[in-house]
DRENFIVO-183783 format. One line per field, with one value per residue (C-alpha): y, x, z. Coordinates in Angstrom, 1 decimal. Each point is the difference from the previous one (the first is absolute). Layout:
<nodes>
north: Y, ...
east: X, ...
up: Z, ...
</nodes>
This chain:
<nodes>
north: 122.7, -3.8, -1.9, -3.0, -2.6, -3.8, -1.9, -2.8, -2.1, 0.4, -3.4, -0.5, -1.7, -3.5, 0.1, 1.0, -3.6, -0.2, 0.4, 3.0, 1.6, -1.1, 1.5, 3.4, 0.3, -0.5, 3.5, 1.9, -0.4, -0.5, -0.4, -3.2, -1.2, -2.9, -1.4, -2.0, -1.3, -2.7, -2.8, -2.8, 1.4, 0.2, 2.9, 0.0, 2.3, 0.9, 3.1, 1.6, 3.0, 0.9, 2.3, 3.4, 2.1, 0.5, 2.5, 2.3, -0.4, -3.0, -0.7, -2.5, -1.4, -3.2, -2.9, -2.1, -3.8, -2.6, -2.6, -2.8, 1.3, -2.7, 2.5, 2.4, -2.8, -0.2, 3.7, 0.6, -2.0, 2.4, 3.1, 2.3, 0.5, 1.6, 1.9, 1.6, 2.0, -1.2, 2.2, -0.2, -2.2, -2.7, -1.7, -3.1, 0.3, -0.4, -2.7, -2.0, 1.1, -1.5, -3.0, -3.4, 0.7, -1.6, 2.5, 3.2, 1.2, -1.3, 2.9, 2.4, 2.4, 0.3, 1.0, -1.6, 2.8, -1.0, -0.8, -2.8, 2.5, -0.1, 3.0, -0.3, 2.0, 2.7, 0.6, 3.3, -0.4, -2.1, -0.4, -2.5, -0.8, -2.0, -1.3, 2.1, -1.4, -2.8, 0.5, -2.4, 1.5, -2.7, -2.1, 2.6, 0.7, 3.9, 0.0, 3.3, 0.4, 2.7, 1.0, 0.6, 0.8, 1.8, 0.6, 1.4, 1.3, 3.2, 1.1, 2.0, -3.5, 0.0, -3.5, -1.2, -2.1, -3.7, 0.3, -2.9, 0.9, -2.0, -3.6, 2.0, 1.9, 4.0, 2.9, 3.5, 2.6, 2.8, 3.2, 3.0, 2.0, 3.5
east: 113.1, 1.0, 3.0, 1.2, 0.3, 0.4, -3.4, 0.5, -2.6, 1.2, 1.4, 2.8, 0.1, 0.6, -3.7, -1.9, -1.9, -2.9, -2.6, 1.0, 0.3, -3.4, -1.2, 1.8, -0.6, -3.4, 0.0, 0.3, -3.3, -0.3, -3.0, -0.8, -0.5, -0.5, 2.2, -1.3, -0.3, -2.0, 2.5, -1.1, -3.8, -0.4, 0.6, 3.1, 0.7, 1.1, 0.0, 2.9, 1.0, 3.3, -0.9, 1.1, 0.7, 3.5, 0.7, -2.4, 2.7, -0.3, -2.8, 1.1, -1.9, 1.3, -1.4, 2.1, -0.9, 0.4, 3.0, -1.9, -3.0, -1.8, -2.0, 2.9, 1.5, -3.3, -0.4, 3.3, -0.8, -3.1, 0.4, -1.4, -1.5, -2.2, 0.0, -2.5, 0.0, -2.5, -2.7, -1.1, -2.9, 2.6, 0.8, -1.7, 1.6, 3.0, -0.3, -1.3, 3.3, 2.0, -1.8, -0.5, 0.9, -2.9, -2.5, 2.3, -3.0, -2.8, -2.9, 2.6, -1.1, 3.4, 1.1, 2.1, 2.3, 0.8, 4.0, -1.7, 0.2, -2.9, -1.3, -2.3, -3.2, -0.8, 3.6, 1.6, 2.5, 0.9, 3.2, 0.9, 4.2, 2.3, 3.0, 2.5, 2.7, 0.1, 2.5, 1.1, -0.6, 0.9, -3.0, -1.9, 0.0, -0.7, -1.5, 0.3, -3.4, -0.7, -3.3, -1.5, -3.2, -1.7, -3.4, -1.4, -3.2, -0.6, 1.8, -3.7, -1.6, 0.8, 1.3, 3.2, 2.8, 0.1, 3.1, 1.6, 1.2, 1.2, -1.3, -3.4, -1.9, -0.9, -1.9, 1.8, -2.0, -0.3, 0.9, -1.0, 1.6, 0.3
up: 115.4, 0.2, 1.2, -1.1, 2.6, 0.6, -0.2, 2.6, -1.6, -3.5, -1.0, -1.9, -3.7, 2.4, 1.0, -3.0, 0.0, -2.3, 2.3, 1.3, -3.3, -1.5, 3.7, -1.0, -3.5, 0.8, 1.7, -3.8, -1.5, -3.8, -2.8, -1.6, -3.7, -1.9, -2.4, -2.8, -3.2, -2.1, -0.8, -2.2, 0.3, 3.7, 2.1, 2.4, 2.8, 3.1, 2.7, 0.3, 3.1, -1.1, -2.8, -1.5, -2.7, -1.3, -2.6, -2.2, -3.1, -0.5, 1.6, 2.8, 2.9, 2.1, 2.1, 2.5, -0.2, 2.2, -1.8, 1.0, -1.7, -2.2, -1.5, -1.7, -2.4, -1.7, 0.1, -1.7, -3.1, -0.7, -2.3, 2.0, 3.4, 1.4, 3.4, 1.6, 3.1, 2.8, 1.5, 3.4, -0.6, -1.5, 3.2, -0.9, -3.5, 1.7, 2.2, -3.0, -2.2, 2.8, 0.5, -2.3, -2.9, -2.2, 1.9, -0.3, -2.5, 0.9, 0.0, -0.5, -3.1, -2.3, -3.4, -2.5, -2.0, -3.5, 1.3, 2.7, 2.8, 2.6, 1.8, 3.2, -1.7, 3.1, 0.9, 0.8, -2.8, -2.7, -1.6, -3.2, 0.7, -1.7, 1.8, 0.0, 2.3, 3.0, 2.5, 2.4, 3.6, 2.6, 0.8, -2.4, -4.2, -0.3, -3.2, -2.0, -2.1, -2.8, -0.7, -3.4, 1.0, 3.2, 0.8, 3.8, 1.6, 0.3, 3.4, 1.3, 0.0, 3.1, -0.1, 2.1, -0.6, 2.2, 2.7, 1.7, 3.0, 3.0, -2.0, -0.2, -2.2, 0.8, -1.8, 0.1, 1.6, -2.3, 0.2, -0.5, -3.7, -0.3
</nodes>
C-alpha cells in the first residue's frame, strides 16, 4: 500500500530550467534511428532518440525534432524517408549521423528506395514514411510519419536495438523467453 505525500525536493514548475530537465529526461532510456533521404542526389540524415510508433490503422509512427534543426527543412522537401531502427553495433553510426554533416555517410552501407528514402542496410527495422503531419511542440516539431512499407530482422537473430541512455549508449541484457 502507498500514501501520497509531499516530496520536499520536488520543485515546482518555477524551477524546471533546462538543464535539469535534459538531466531527468535522460533517466527514460529510448532506441535510436536514423532519418534520411537522398535529396538532389546525395544522401541526408540524421539520428534521431525520440521515436515511436503511433497507430496500427493508419499506420503512424513519430519523431520529435529539434526546431533549430538544419537538417529537417531539407528532409521535408523529400518524398519519402526512410527510417531505420539502430542495432547495438550502430554506435558509431550514430555519432557520425550527429556530426558534420558532409560525413553523415561516409562508410556507412545504405539503400536508396525508389520514393528517395534511405535505409541503413544491417538495421533492425526499416520503414519507408511519407509525412503525415508536423506539429509544432515548443522548441520541438513532432512529426507524424506513415509508413508504406516495413521490413525487419528476424527477432531469433539475436540482434539488439541501440539505446541512449543518460547521453550514452547501452546494450539490453537479454532475457530469458518462455
Amino acid at each position: 500500500m502507498s500514501t501520497l505525500a509531499t516530496n520536499p525536493k520536488l520543485t515546482t514548475n518555477q524551477d524546471l530550467d533546462p538543464d535539469r530537465l535534459r538531466e531527468a529526461f535522460g533517466f527514460f532510456p529510448s532506441g535510436v534511428v536514423a532519418v534520411a533521404a537522398e535529396i538532389d542526389g546525395r544522401p541526408v540524415g540524421l539520428a534521431a532518440s525520440s521515436f515511436t510508433s503511433v497507430s496500427l490503422d493508419p499506420p503512424l509512427v513519430s519523431v520529435n525534432l529539434a526546431v533549430a534543426s538544419k537538417t529537417w527543412p531539407a528532409l521535408r522537401t523529400a518524398p519519402r524517408l526512410g527510417v531505420t531502427v539502430l542495432a547495438d553495433h550502430h554506435a558509431a553510426v550514430c555519432r557520425q549521423l550527429a556530426g558534420p554533416v558532409a560525413a553523415r555517410f561516409a562508410g556507412v552501407a545504405y539503400t536508396v528506395a525508389a520514393g528517395g528514402g534511405i535505409t541503413i542496410d544491417d538495421g533492425l527495422a526499416r520503414f519507408d514514411c511519407t509525412v503525415h503531419r508536423e506539429v509544432d511542440a515548443g522548441d520541438h516539431v513532432l512529426i507524424l510519419l506513415e509508413l508504406q512499407a516495413v521490413d525487419h530482422v528476424d527477432r531469433s537473430s539475436g540482434q539488439g536495438p541501440l539505446v541512449f541512455h543518460h547521453s550514452g549508449f547501452e546494450r539490453l541484457e537479454p532475457t530469458v523467453r518462455t
